[in-house]
C-alpha positions in Angstrom: -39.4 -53.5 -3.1 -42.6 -55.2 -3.5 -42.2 -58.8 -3.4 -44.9 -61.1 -2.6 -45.5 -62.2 0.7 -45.7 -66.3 0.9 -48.0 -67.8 3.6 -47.4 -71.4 4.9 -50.2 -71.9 7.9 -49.5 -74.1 11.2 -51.1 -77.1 11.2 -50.8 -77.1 15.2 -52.3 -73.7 16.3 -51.9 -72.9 20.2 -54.9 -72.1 22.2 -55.0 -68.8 22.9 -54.6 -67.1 26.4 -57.6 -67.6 28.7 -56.5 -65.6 31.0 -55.2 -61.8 30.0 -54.7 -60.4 33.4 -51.8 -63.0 33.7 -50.3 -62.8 30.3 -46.8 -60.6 31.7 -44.4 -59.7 28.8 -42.8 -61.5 26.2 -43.2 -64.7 27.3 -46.1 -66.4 25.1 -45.8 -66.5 21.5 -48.0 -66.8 18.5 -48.5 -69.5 16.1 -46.8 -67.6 12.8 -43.8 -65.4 12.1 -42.3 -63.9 9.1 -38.9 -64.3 7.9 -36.9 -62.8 4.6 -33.8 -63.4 3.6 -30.7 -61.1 2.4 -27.6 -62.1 0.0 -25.5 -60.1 -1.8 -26.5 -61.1 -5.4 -29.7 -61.4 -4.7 -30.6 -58.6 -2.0 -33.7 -59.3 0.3 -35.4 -61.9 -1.0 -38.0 -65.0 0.0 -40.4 -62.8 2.3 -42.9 -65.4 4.3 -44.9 -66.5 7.4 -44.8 -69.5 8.5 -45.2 -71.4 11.6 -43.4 -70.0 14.5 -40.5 -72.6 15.4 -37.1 -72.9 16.2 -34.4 -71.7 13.7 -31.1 -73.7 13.2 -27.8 -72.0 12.7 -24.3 -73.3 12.3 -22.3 -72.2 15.3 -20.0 -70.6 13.2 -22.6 -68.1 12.4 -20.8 -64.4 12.7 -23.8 -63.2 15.0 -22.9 -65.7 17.7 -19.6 -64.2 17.5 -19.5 -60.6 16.7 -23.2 -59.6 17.4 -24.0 -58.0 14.3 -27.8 -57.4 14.8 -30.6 -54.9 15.5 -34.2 -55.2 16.9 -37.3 -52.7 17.1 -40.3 -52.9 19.4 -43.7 -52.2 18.8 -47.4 -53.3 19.5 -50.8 -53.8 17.8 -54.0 -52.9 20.1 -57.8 -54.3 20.0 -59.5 -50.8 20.1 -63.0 -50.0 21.2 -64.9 -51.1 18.1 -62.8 -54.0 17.9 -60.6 -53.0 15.3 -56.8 -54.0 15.1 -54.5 -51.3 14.6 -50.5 -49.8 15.0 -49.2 -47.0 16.0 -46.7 -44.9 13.9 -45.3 -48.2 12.6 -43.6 -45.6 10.1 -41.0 -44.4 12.4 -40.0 -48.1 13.7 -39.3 -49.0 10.3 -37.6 -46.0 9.3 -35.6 -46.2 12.6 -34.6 -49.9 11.7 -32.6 -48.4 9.1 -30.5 -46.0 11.1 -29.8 -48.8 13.3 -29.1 -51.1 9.9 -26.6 -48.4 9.3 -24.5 -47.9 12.3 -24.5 -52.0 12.6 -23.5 -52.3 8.6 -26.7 -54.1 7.9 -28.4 -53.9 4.2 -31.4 -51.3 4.2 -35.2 -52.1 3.9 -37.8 -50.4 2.6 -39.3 -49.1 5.4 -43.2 -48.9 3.7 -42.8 -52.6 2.9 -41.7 -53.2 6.2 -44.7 -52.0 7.5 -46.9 -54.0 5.1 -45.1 -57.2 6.1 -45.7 -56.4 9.8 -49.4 -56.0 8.7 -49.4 -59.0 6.7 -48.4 -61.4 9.8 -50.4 -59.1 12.3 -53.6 -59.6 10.1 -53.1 -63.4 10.6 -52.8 -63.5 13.6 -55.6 -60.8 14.8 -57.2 -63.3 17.2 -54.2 -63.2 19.2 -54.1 -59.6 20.0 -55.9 -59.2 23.8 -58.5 -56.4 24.6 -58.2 -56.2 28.0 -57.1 -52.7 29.5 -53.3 -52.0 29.2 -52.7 -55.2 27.4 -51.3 -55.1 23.2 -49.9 -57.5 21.1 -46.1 -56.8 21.4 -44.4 -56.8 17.9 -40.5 -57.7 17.5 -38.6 -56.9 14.0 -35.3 -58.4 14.2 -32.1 -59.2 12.2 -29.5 -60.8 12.2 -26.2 -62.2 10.7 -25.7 -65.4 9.6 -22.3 -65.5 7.7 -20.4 -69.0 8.7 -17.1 -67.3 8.9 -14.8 -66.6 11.9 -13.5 -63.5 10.3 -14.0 -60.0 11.6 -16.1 -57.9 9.1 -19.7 -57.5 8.1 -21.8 -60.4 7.1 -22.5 -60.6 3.5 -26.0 -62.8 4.3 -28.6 -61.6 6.9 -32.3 -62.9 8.3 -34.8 -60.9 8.9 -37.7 -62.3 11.2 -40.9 -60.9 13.1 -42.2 -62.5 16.1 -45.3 -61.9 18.2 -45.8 -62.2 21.9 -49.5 -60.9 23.4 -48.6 -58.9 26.6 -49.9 -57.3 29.7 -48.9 -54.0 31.2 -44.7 -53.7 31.4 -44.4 -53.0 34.7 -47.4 -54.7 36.6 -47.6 -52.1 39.4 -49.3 -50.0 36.0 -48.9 -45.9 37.2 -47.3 -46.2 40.6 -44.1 -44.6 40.6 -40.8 -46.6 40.5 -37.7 -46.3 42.0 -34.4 -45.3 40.0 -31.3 -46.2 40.3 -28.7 -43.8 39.2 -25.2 -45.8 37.7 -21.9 -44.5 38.9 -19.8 -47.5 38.1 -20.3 -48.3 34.4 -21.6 -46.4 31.3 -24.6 -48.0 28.7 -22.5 -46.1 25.2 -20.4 -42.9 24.1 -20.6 -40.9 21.2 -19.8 -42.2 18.5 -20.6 -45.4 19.9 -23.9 -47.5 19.5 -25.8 -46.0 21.9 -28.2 -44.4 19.5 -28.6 -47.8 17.9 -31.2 -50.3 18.5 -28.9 -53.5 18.6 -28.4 -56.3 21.5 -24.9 -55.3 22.8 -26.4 -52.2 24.2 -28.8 -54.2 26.7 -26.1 -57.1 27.5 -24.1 -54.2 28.8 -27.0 -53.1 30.7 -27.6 -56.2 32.3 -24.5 -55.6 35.6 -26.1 -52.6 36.7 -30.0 -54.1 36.3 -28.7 -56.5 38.3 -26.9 -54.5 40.8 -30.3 -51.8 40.9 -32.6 -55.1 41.7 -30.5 -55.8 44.1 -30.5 -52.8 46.0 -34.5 -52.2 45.6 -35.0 -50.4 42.6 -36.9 -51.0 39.7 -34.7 -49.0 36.4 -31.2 -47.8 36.4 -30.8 -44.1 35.1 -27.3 -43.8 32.8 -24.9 -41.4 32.9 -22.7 -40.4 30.1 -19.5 -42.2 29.5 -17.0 -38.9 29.5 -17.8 -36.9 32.2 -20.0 -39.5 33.9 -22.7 -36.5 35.0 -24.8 -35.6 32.2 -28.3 -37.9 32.3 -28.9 -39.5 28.8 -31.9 -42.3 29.3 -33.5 -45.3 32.1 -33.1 -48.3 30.9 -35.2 -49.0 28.3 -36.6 -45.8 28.2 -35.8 -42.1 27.5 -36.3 -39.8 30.3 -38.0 -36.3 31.1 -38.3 -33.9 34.1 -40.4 -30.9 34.8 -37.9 -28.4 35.9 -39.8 -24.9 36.2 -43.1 -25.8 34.2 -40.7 -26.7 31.8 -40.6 -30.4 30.1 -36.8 -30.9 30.0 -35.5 -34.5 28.2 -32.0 -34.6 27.1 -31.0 -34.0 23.9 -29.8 -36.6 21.5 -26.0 -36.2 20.9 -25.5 -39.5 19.6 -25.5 -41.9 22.4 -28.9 -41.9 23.4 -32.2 -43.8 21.6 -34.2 -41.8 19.6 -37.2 -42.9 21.1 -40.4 -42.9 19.1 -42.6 -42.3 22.1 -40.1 -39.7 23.3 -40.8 -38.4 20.3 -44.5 -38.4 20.6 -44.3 -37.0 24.0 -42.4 -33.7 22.9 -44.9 -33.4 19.8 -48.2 -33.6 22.2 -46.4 -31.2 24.6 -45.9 -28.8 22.4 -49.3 -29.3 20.9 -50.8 -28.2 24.6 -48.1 -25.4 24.7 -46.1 -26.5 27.0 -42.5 -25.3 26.6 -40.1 -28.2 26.0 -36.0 -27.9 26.4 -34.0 -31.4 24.7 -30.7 -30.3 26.2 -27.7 -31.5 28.4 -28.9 -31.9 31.7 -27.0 -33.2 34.7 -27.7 -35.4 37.7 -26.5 -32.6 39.9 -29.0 -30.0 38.4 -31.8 -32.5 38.9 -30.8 -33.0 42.3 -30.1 -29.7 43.2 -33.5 -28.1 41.5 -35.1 -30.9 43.5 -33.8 -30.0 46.7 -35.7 -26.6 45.6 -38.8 -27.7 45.1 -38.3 -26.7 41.3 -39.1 -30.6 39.9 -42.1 -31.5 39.8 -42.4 -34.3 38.0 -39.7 -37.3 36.4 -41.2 -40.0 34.0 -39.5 -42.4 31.5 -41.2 -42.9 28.0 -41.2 -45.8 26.2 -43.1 -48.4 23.3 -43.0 -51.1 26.2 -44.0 -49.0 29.2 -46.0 -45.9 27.3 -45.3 -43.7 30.0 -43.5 -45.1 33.8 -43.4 -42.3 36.5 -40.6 -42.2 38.8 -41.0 -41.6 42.3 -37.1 -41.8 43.7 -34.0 -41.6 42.6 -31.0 -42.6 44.4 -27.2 -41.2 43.3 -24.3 -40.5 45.2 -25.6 -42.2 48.5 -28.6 -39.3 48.2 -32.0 -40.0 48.1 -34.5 -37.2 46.7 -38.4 -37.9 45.5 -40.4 -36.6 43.4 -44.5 -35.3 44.2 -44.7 -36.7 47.3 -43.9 -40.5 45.1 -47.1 -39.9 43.4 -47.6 -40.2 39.6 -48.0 -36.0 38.6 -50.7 -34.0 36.1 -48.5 -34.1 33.0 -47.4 -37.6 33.1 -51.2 -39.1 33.9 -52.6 -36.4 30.7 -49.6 -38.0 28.2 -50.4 -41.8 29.2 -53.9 -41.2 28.7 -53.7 -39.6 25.8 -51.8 -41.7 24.0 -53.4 -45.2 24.7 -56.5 -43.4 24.2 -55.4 -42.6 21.0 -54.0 -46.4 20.8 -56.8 -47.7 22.2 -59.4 -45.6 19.8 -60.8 -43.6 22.9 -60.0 -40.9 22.0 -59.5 -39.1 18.4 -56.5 -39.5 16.4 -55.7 -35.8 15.4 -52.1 -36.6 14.5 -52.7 -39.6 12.2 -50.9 -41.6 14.0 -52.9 -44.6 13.6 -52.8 -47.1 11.0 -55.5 -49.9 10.9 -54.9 -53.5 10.2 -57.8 -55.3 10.1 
């Protein structure tokens, strides 16, 4: 798949952020977006940018009604010389399609994907920020669009790309965040969707977001939804400890995102020799190693957040924190390794990074 990308420019451009430091996430948006088509005589078809506006749909369109859709999340950064760039926009394509699959969505070439991600980042390079922590936050979505009330997979889809320049996820940047630990419901099962990147899995989120705000902390950690005591991921991000100099994360059985900074975090662990352990591991072993003294450090890992250290977490009317709420060695060396790497800093041994422009 190689089609040509067509370009209609804005004849109303926005002005661009003055201000970065107050930018937040995902709530401005740039002038362009791309969109491409999918029917099933004609497969994906009509890729273009074009002004970013609203999109009409009939209200019989199947993803109003069934929610037949997937997203990804990525970002380009400003580096040090000035240079635009991604990072491992491979594996966020390539992960679109196993979420394409579970959802029954058509497959994409994930290599053109990226060059259409390039394409619309490219025109838009004056958009991406350069202050410290901030990125240009990238969102691949798709979507059904069948008008039919029916219940099975859409036969037409749209596939769109939207750009939002952001600040730091979590505006407290380093400091450790509190944790909620969910008892009540469950985020997916095996077998499920969990391991998919599709909107259901964060509308069922929302309750206990809610509830966790509520109550004063930032993320809720999930539980598994059979025996309701093995940890699977916070929130939006997958989850590690250090248990015994050890970095444990729990292992993906099918209900948990395969997270591409997860990913990177267990590849630069290993690179520094640090023994790593993707397993089961439950709330009460957490707990009770904590209790010991034996965990040392929690952090989440994420494309939004890079890496969030967590301070507390709170299940089963129990309290326990983690070095002394202060953000440990391992999780500062990963975060600053990998926006320095992001961020050109620092070299790019892995070839992780892909220049734009």
């Amino acid at each position: 798949m190689d089609q040509k990308i067509t370009i209609t420019m804005s004849e109303n451009l926005k002005p661009k952020p003055a201000d970065e430091s107050s930018l937040g996430f995902g709530r401005i948006f740039t002038d362009h977006m791309f969109v491409m088509d999918y029917a099933e005589d004609k497969g994906w078809y009509d890729p273009r940018i074009e002004p970013y506006s609203p999109i009409s749909i009939d209200p019989s369109s199947m993803i109003l009604h069934y929610g037949q859709a997937i997203f990804e999340g990525m970002k380009a950064y400003r580096t040090t010389d000035g240079s635009v760039v991604l990072f491992r926009p491979i594996e966020n394509m390539r992960r679109i399609n196993v979420s394409n699959n579970r959802m029954v969505i058509p497959q994409i070439d994930p290599e053109y994907m990226v060059k259409c991600v390039k394409a619309l980042v490219e025109l838009e390079k004056d958009w991406v920020p350069s202050s410290t922590g901030t990125s240009l936050y990238i969102r691949p979505f798709i979507f059904a669009t069948d008008t039919f009330l029916g219940v099975r997979p859409s036969k037409t889809y749209k596939f769109m790309v939207i750009l939002s320049p952001s600040g730091p996820y979590y505006p407290q940047g380093l400091d450790p965040v509190k944790i909620y630990v969910e008892q009540e419901y469950v985020r997916a099962v095996v077998g499920g969707t969990g391991f998919a990147k599709t909107p259901g899995n964060y509308a069922a989120s929302l309750a206990s977001q809610a509830k966790a705000y509520e109550s004063g902390y930032v993320q809720v950690l999930w539980l598994d939804g059979v025996e309701r005591k093995y940890i699977e991921e916070v929130g939006s991000m997958n989850v590690f400890f250090v248990i015994d100099g050890k970095l444990v994360t729990p292992s993906l059985d099918g209900s948990t995102l395969p997270g591409i900074t997860r990913k990177t975090v267990i590849e630069l662990a290993r690179s520094w020799g640090i023994d790593v352990e993707e397993r089961r591991i439950s709330i009460d072993e957490v707990f009770t190693k904590a209790l010991d003294g034996r965990v040392s450090e929690v952090f989440g890992s994420g494309t939004a957040a890079v890496i969030s250290p967590v301070g507390e977490l709170f299940w089963n009317n129990k309290k326990v924190i983690f070095n002394d709420n202060k953000i440990g060695n391992l999780s500062q060396k990963l975060y600053s390794t990998i926006t320095g790497i992001q961020y050109g800093l620092i070299p790019d041994e892995f070839n992780w990074i892909e220049k734009v422009v």
